[in-house]
C-alpha positions as CSV (number, residue, x, y, z in Angstrom):
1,X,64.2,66.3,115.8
2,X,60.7,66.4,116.9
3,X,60.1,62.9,116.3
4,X,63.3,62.0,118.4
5,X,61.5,64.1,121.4
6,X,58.0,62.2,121.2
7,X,59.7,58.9,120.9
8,X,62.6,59.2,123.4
9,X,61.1,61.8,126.1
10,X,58.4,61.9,128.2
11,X,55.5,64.6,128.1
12,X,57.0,66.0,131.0
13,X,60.9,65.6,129.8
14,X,61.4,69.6,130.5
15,X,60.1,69.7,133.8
16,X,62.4,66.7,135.3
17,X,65.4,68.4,133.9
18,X,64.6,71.8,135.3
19,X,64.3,69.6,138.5
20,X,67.8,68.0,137.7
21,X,69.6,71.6,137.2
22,X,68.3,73.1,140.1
23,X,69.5,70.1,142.2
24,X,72.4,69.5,143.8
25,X,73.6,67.0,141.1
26,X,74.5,69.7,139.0
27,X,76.9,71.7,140.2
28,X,80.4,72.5,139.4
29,X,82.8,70.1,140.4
30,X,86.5,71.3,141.4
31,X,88.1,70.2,139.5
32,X,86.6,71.7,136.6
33,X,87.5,75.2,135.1
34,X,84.4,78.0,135.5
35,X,84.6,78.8,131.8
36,X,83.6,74.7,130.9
37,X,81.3,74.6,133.4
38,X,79.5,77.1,132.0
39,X,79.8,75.6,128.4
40,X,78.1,73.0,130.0
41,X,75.4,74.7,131.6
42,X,74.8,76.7,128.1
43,X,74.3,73.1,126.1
44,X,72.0,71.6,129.3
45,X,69.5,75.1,128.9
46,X,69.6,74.6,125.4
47,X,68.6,70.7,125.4
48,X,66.2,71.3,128.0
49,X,64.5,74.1,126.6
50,X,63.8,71.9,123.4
51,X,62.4,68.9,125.5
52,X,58.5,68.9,125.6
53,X,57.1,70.0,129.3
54,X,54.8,72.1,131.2
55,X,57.0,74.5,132.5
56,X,57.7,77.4,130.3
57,X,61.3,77.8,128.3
58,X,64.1,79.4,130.7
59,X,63.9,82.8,130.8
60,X,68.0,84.5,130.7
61,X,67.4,85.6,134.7
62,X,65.9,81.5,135.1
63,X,69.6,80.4,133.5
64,X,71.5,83.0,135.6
65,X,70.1,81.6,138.7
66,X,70.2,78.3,137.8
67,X,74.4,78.9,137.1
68,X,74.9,80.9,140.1
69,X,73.0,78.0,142.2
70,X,75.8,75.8,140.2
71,X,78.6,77.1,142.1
72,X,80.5,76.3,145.6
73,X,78.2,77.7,148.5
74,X,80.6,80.1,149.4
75,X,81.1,81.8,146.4
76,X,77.3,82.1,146.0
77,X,77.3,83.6,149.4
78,X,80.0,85.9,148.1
79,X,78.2,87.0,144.9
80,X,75.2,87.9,147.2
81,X,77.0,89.6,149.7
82,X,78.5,91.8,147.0
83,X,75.0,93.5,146.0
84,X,74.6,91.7,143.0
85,X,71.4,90.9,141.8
86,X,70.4,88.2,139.5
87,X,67.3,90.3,138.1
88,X,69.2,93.6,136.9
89,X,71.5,94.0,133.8
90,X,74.3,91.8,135.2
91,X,75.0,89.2,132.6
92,X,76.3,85.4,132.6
93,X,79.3,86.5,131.6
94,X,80.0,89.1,134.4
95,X,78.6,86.2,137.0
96,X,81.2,83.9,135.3
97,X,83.8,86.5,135.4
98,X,83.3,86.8,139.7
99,X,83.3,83.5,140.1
100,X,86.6,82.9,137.8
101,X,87.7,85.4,140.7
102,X,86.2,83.6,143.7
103,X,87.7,80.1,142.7
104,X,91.4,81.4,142.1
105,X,91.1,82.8,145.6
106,X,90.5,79.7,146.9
107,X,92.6,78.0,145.0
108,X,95.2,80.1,146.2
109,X,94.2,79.8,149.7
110,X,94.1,76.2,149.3
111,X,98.0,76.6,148.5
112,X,98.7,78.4,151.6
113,X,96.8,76.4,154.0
114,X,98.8,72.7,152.6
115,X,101.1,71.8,155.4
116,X,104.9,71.5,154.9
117,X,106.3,68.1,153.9
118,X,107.0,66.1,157.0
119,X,110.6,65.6,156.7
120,X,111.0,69.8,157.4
121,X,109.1,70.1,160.5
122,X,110.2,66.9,162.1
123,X,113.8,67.6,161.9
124,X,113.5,70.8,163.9
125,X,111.2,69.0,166.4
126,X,113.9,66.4,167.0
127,X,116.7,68.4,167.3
128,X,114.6,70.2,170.2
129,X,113.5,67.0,171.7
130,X,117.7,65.8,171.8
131,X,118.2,69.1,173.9
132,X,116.1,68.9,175.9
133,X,117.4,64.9,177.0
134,X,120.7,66.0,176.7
135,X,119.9,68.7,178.9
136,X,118.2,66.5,181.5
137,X,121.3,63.9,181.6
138,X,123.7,63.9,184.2
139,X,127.0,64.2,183.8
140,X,127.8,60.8,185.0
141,X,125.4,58.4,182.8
């Protein structure tokens, strides 16, 4: 494998993809459940942490930040706001089991906000528009 690394990698292979998961680039798309993305996460700190660099190997509390910094703004505001710190004894999986939380609420929030088909509302609006013309008529016309 070693041989793979010094042929196929740069001397600073590590570093650029400590760059690339602390970007923006890597974070969780919507579409995709917490549980893979952090699968994912888990194979990139693995891969990285065997690529040659100057930067040290990933310390546990480096890959917690790195997977919190993953996720929706929001819910990283939310994990903050809670008290929780990255530093302590909280561990991936109890991050991974808030923000499980966190996206089902706005998932379901997402539900609620969708607007009713069109054909529901308009009906009632035209109904109201017909009596208020026929209201406005005069008995004659």
């Amino acid at each position: 494998m070693d041989w793979f690394h010094v042929i196929y990698s740069s001397s600073v292979a590590r570093d650029i993809m400590y760059q690339y998961l602390a970007s923006s680039k890597c974070t969780r798309p919507k579409d995709i459940k917490v549980i893979d993305h952090k699968c994912c996460m888990e194979i990139l700190f693995r891969n990285a942490d065997r690529l040659a660099g100057m930067e040290p190997k990933m310390t546990e509390n480096m890959k917690k930040k790195t997977l919190i910094q993953s996720f929706h703004p929001t819910h990283v505001l939310a994990y903050k706001s809670t008290g929780n710190r990255i530093d302590t004894n909280t561990s991936i999986d109890d991050i991974i089991e808030f923000m499980k939380l966190q996206k089902q609420a706005a998932d379901t929030n997402e539900r609620k906000n969708k607007r009713k088909p069109d054909g529901q509302t308009e009906g009632k609006d035209k109904d109201k528009k017909k009596g208020k013309l026929d209201k406005n008529k005069k008995k004659g016309d």
